[in-house]
C-alpha positions in Angstrom: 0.0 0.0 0.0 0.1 3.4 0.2 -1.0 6.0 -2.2 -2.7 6.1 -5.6 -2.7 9.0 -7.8 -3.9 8.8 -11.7 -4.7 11.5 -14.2 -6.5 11.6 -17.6 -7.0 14.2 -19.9 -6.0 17.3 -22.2 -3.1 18.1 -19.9 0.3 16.9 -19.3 -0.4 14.3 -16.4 3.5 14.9 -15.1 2.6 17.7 -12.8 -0.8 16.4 -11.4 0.6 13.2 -10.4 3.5 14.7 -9.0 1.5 17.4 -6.8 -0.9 14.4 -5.9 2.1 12.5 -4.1 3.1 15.4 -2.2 0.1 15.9 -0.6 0.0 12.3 0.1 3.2 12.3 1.5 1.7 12.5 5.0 0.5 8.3 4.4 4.0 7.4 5.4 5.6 5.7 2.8 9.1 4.5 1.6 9.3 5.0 -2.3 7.6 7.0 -5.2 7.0 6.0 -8.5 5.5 8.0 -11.8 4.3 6.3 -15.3 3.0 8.3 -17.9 1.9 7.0 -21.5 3.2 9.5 -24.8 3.0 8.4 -28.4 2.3 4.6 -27.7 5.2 4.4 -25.1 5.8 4.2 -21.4 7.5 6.3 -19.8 8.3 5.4 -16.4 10.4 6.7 -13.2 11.1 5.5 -9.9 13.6 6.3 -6.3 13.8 4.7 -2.8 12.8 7.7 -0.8 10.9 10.8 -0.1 8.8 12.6 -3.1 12.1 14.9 -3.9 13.9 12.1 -4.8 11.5 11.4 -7.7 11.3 14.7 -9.0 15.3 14.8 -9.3 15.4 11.9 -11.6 12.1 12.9 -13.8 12.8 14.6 -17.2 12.4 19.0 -17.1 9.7 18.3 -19.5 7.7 15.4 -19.0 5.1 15.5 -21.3 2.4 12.9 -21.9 -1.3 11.6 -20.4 -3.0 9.6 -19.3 -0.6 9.0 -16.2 -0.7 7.0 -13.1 1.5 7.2 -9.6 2.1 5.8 -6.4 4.1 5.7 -3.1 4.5 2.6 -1.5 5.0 1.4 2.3 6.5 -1.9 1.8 5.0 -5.0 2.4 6.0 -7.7 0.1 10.0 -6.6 -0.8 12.1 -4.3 1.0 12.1 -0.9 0.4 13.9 0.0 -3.2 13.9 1.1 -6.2 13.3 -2.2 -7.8 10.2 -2.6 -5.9 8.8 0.5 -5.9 5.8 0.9 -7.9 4.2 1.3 -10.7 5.1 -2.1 -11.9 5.0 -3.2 -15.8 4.6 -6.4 -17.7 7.3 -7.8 -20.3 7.3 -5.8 -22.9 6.6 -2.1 -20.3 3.2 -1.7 -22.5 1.0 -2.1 -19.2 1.7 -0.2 -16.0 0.1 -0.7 -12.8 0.0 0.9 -9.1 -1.6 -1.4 -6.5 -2.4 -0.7 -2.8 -3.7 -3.8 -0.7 -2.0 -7.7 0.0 -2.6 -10.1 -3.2 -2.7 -13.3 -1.2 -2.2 -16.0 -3.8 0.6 -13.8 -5.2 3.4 -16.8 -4.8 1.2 -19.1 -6.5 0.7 -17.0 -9.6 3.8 -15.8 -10.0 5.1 -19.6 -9.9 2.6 -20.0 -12.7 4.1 -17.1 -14.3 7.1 -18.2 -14.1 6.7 -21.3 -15.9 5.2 -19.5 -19.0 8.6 -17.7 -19.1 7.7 -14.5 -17.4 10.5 -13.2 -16.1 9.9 -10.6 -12.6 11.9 -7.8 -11.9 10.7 -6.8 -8.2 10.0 -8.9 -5.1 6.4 -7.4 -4.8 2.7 -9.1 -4.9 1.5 -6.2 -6.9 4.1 -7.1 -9.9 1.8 -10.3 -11.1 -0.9 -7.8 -11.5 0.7 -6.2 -14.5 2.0 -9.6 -16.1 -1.7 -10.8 -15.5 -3.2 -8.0 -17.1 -0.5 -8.5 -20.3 -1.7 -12.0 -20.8 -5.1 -11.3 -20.5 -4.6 -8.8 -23.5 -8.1 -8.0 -25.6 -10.2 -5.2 -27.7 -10.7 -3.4 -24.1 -8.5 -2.8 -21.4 -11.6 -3.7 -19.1 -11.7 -6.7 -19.9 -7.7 -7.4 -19.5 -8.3 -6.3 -16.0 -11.4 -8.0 -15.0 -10.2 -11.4 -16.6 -7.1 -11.0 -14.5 -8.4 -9.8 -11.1 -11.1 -13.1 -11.7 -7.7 -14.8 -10.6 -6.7 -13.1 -7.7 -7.3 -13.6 -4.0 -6.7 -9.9 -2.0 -7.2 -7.0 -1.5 -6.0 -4.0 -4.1 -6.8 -0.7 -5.1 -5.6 -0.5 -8.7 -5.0 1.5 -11.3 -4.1 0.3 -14.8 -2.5 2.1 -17.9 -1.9 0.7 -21.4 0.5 2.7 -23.6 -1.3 1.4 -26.3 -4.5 2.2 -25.8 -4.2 5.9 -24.0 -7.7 6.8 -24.2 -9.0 5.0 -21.2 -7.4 4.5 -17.3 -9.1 1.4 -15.3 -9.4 1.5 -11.8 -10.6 -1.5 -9.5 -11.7 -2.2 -5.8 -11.8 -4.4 -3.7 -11.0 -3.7 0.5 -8.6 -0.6 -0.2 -10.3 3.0 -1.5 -10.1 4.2 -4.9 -12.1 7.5 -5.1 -12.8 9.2 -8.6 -12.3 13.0 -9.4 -15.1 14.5 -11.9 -13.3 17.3 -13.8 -14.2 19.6 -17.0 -12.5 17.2 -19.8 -10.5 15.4 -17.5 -10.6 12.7 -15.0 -8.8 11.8 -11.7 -8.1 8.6 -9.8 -7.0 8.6 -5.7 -6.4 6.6 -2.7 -7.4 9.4 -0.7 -9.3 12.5 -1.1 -6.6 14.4 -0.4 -4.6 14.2 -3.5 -7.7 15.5 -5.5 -7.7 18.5 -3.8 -7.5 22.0 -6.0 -8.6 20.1 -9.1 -12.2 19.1 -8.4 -14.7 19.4 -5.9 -17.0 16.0 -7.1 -15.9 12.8 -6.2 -17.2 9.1 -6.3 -15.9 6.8 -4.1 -16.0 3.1 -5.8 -17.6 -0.1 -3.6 -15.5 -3.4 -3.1 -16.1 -5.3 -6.2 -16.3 -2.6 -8.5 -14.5 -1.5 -11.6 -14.6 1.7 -13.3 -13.2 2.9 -16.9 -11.9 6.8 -16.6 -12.3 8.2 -20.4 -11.2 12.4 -20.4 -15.0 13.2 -20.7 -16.7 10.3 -18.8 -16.4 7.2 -16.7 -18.0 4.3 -16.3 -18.6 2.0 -13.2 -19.3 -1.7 -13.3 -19.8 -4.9 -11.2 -16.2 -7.1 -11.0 -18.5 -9.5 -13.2 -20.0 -6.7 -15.8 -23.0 -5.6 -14.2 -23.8 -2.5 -15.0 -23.8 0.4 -11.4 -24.5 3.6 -11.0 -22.7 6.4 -8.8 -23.8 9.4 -7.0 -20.9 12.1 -7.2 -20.3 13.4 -3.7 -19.1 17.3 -2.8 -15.0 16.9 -1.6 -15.6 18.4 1.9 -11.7 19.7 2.5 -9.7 23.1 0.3 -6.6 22.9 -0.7 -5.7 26.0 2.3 -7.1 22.7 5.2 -4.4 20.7 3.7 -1.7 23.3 4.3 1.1 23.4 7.1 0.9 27.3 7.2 3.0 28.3 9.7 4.0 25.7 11.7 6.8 23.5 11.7 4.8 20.5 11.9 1.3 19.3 11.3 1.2 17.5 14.1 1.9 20.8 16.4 -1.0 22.4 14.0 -3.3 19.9 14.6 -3.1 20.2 18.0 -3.4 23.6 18.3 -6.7 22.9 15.8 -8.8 21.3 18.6 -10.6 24.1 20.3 -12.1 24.4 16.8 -12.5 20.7 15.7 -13.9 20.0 19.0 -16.8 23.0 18.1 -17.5 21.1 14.8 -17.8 18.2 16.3 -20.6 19.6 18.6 -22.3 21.6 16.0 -25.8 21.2 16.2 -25.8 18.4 18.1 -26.6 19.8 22.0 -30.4 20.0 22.9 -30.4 22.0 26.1 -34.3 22.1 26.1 -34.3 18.5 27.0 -30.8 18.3 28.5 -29.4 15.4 25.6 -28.2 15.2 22.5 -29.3 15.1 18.7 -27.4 12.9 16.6 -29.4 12.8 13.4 -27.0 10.3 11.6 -27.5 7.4 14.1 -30.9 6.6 11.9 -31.9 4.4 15.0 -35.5 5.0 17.0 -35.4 5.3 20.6 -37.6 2.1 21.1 -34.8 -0.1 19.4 -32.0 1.9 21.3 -33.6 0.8 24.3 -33.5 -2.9 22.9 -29.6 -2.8 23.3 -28.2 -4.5 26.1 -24.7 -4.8 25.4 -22.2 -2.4 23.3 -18.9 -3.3 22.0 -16.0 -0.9 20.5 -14.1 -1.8 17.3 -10.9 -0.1 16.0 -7.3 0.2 15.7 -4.2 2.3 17.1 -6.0 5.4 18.7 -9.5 4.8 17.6 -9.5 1.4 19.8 -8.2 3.7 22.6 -10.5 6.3 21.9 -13.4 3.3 22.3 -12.1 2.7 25.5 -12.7 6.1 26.8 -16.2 5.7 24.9 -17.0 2.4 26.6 -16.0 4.2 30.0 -18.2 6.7 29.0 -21.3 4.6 27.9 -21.5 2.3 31.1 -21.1 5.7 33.1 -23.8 7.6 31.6 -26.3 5.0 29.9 -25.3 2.2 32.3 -25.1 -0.5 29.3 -21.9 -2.9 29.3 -19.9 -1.4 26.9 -16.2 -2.9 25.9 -13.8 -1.6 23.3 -11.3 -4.2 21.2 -8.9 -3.9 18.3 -10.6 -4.2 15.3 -7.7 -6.4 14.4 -8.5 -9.3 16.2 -12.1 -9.0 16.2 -13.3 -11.4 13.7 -10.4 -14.0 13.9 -12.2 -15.8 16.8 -15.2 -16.1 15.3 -17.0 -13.6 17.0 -20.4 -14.2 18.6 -22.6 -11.5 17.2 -25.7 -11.2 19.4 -29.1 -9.1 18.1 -29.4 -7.5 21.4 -25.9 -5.7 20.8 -24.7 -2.8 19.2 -21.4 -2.8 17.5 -19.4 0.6 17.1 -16.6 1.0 14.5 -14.1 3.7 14.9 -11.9 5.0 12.3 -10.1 8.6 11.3 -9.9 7.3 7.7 -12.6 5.3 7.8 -10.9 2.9 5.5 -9.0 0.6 7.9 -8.7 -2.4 6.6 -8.8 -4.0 9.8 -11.9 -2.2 10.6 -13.8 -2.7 7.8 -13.3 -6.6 8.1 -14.6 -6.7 11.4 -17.9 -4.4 10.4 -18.4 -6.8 7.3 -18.2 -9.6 9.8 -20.6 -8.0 11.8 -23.2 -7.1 9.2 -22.5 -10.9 7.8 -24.0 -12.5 10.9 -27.0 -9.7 11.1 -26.0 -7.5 13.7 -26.4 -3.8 14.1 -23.3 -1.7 13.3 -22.5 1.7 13.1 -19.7 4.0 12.3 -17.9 6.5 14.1 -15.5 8.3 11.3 -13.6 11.2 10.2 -13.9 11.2 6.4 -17.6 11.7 4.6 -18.2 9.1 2.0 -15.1 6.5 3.5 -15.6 2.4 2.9 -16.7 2.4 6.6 -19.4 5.0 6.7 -21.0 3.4 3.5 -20.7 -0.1 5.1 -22.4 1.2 8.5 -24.7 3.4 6.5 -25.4 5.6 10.1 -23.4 6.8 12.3 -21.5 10.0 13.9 -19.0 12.1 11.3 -16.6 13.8 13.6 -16.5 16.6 11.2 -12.8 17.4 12.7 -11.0 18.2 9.2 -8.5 16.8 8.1 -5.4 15.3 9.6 -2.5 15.0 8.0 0.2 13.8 10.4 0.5 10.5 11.0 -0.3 10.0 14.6 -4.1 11.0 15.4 -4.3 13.9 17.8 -7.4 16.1 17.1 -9.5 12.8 16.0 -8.8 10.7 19.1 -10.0 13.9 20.9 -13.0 14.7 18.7 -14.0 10.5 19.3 -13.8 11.2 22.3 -16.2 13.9 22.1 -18.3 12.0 19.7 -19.0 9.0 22.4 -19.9 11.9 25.2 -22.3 12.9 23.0 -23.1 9.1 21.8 -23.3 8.2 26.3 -25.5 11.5 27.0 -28.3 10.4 24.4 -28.2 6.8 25.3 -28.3 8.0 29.1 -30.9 10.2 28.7 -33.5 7.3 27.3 -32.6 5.5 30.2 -31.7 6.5 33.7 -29.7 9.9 33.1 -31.2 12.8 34.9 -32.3 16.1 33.1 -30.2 17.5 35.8 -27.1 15.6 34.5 -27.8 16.1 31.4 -28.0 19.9 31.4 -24.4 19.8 33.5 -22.7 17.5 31.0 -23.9 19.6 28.4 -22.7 22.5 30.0 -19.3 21.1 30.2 -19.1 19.9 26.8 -19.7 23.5 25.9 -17.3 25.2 27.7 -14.6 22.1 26.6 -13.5 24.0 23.5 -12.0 26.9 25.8 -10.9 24.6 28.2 -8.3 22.7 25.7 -7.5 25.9 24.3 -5.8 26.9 28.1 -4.0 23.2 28.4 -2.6 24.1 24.8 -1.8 27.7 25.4 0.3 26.3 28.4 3.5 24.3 27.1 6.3 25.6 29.0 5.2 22.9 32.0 5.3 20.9 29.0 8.7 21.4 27.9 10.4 21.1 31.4 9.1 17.7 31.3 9.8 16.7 28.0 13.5 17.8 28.2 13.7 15.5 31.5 12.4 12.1 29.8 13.8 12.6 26.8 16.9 10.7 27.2 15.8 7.8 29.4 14.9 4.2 27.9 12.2 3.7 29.1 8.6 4.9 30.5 5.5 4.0 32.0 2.1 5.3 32.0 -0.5 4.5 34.4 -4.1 5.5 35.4 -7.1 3.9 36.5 -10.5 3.7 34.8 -10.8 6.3 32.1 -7.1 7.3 33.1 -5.6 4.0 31.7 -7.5 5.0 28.4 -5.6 8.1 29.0 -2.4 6.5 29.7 -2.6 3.9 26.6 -3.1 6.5 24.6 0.1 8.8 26.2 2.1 6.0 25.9 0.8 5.2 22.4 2.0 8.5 20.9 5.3 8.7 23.1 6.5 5.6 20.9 4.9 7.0 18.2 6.6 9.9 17.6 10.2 10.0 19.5 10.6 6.5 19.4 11.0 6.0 22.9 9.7 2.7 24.3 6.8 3.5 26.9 4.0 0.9 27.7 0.8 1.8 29.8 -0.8 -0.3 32.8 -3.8 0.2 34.9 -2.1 1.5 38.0 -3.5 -1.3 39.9 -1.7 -4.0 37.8 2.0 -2.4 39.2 2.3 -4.4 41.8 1.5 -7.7 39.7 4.9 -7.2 37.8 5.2 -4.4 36.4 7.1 -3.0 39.3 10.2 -4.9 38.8 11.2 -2.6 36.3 10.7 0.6 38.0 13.6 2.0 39.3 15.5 5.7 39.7 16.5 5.7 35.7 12.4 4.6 34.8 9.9 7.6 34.8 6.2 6.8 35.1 3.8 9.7 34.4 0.4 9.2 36.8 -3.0 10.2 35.0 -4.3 11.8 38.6 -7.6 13.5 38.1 -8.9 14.5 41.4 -11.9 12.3 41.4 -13.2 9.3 43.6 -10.0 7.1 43.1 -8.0 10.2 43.9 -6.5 8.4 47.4 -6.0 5.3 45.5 -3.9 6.8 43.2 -1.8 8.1 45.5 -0.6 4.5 46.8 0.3 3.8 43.3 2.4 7.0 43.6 4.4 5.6 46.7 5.0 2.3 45.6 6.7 3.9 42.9 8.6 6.2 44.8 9.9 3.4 47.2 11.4 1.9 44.4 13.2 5.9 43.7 11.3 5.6 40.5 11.0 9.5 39.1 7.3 10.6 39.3 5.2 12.8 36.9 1.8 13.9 37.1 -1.0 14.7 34.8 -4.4 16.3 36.6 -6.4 18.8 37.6 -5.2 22.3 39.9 -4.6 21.4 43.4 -1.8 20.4 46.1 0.5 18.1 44.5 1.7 14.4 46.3 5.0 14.2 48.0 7.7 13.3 45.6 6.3 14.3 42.0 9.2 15.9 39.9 6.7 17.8 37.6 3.3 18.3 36.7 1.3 18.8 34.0 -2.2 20.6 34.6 -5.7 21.0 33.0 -8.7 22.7 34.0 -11.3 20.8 36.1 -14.3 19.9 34.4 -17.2 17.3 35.3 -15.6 13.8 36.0 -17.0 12.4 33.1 -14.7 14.5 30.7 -11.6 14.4 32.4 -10.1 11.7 30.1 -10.5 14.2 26.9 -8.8 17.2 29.0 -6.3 14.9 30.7 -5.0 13.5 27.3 -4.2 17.1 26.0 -1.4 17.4 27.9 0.3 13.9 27.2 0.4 15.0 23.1 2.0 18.2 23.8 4.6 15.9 25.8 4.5 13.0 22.4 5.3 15.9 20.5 7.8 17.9 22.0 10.1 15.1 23.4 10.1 14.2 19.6 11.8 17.6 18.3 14.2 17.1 21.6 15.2 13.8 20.1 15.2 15.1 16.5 12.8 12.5 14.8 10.7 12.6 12.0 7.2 13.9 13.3 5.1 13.8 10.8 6.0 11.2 9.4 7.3 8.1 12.0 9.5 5.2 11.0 7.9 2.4 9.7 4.0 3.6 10.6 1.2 4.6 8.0 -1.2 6.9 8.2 -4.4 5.0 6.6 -3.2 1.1 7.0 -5.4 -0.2 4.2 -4.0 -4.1 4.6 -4.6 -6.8 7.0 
């Protein structure tokens, strides 16, 4: 995988494709690629690397359409120029880029191989393109379809034929390929973001579909010829959302966007008359929310985190077992799926792979599902069909700060309406909602205040290891401070319920090992503080993460927030602990933005 970019029409597809990686740099990714198709050849270009290194090898004029691009995060292959994509067949007549895992891929290309194809990458995606060249008919379409009959996978694919220039083909099936509508031209994307500044229509294709892109038209199909039609869709973000502006980083930018997000999130969705909630995209009556028994959280990285909060929140408030767990796993133990249950998925993107599998499990067995996303129009928020958009703009850095903040937000909301059909008080309800309005000005002070921030960061930033620990909502909070610690400065931190210490743990605590306490000053306040001195009897340095107050004996810093109602603490607590992510990352020098190894959008299982 990582990012698909593919142009057709009256202009020279060179500098589309190229400004389409750029802004799809943020993905992660380890190499870059370019083909584009000129008087019945193929002109192709590839680098190891970042973007830059591309455009130093490409031609000054590179002239020629229809074109297709990629950058790749490696799966199959190391990271090279040999493997980088696009990939071609034989005789470099067909080009291909490919995001997603072809699982029978050493199978075919042993059958290749035996017909005398010869393979010049260590890729999956290669066979695609020798496929396609065997498959070769009147229509390109057909090439493609024959071939993908043969594949097991996943893939987002774009195809070119030098040959045959008047037509791009695209395919889908459990990785996004999104269609730009322009005047006399077409666009193909893995992400919405690379479409930016050059059309504000989009169509987002369905597993199982193919679509021919023709400068003035395209046309959309089943995998087997049937015939679909597509509703165009207004591209929500501008090209000046996308920007860095001013800062150094986008993840310091998006942080600093959160008061803001955190309003849109909100929008129109507090009642005070009745002291709840409106959350018209739910779709689901209050008779058969009150049929639900059981909830359960699904998604990856920060969204399963964020769940956890969200689960917290929804046994608080609506008092209905809720439970979060990673997408990932989900549907590889044959999950029960009970009719009395409702089943979240949470995804930035909202085109996790992993996520998407465990909704399609879901809706397999008939239960209810819906989607808590980022990204209007994603594979996830099709599949659910209802759901909460989070409406937070768009992130570009790789590590999720404003959207694990703004899910957060988006399961107060989701706990508050479920409460209120149940046992929630209008009394409660009008003070939650009170302090979900005054939230926005709230994280505005915790960002405003770094230099706390900084002290701390310029104390851990050379130790080897650290822990986080909280209880209750706070271990959400901790998970998720020790998530994007590792993340971003590549220092190696884990997170335990601050019960669990003493169970092991403990061993490794000692006067070199930091642990940073999630202390809001709420019932489990004394509790905490015996974590706190089993800690310091073993001399192990102490920091502190709560609400204004007198501090415990033997905490070396402290980072503060503004108290709120007890139910929100975990979204004003975590503030703090990204500031810390982020700036212990500049002190170590590493790549913010854009982490080692890590992708933004992981499209494959």
């Amino acid at each position: 995988m990582c990012g698909i970019v593919g142009y057709i029409g009256r202009q020279d597809a060179t500098p589309i494709l190229m400004e389409g990686l750029h802004r799809l740099e943020y993905r992660g990714y380890d190499s870059a690629g370019v083909a584009v198709a000129r008087g019945g050849e193929l002109r192709l270009y590839k680098s190891q690397g970042k973007v830059r290194e591309l455009e130093r090898l490409l031609p000054k004029s590179l002239k020629g359409s229809p074109g297709i691009a990629h950058t790749r995060w490696a799966t199959h292959g190391e990271p090279s120029e040999r493997n980088a994509h696009p990939h071609t067949d034989s005789s470099n007549r067909y080009a291909i880029v490919h995001n997603g895992i072809i699982e029978n891929a050493a199978a075919l290309r042993a059958q290749l191989s035996a017909k005398g194809v010869q393979f010049r990458s260590d890729t999956d995606s290669e066979v695609l393109a020798h496929l396609i060249a065997m498959m070769d008919g009147e229509r390109l379409q057909d090439a493609v379809r024959a071939a993908l009959q043969l594949v097991q996978g996943a893939y987002g694919l774009a195809v070119l034929d030098a040959h045959r220039p008047e037509a791009l083909v695209v395919a889908r099936h459990g990785s996004p390929v999104i269609l730009g509508i322009g005047e006399h031209e077409m666009f193909v994307a893995s992400d919405s973001a690379a479409l930016v500044g050059h059309t504000r229509s989009v169509v987002h294709l369905d597993d199982g579909e193919i679509a021919v892109l023709h400068a003035d038209r395209y046309e959309t199909a089943t995998l087997e010829g049937g015939a679909t039609v597509k509703v165009p869709l207004a591209l929500e973000w501008d090209g000046q959302a996308l920007g860095k502006g001013e800062f150094a980083h986008y993840m310091h930018k998006e942080m600093l966007e959160q008061p803001e997000a955190i309003r849109r999130t909100l929008g129109g969705r507090l009642e005070r008359r009745f002291a709840t909630t409106h959350l018209g995209g739910l779709e689901i009556a209050a008779r058969e929310l009150l049929e639900i028994r059981r909830i359960k959280i699904l998604g990856c990285g920060s969204a399963y985190l964020a769940g956890c909060v969200g689960a917290q929140l929804i046994e608080q408030l609506a008092r209905v077992p809720a439970h979060a767990e990673p997408a990932s796993e989900f549907r590889y133990r044959n999950p029960v799926i009970e009719a009395d249950t409702l089943y979240i998925a949470v995804s930035q993107s909202g085109e996790t792979f992993d996520t998407l599998a465990a909704v399609q499990e879901v809706t397999r067995k008939g239960g209810r599902v819906l989607g808590i996303v980022n990204v209007v129009g994603s594979a996830i928020a099709r599949a659910c069909g209802r759901g909460i958009y989070l409406h937070a703009g768009p992130e570009i850095a790789v590590v999720a700060t404003k959207t694990f903040t703004c899910t957060a937000v988006a399961f107060a909301l989701l706990a508050i309406h479920l409460g209120r059909l149940r046992d929630l008080s209008s009394a409660n309800g009008a003070r939650l909602i009170a302090a979900l309005e005054a939230l926005p000005e709230q994280v505005a002070e915790v960002l405003a205040a770094e230099a706390p921030v900084d002290a701390v960061a310029r104390e851990v930033a050379n130790c080897q290891s650290m822990f986080f620990v909280g209880r209750a909502a706070g271990h959400a909070v901790a998970m998720e401070g020790a998530l994007k610690l590792k993340e971003v400065s590549y220092l190696h931190a884990e997170a335990y319920p601050a019960s669990e210490l003493k169970h092991g743990p403990l061993a490794l605590i000692d006067a070199h090992t930091p642990t940073m306490m999630v202390l809001p000053r709420d019932a489990l306040f004394e509790k905490n503080l015996s974590t706190i001195e089993e800690i310091r009897a073993r001399r192990g340095p102490i920091y502190v993460v709560t609400q204004p107050g007198p501090l415990p004996a033997g905490v070396r810093g402290a980072l503060q927030v503004p108290a709120s109602e007890p139910e929100l603490d975990a979204v004003l607590l975590n503030i703090p602990l990204q500031l810390l992510a982020y700036r212990v990352a500049c002190t170590r020098g590493t790549e913010v933005d854009q982490p080692r190894n890590l992708a933004k959008s992981v499209t494959v299982e």
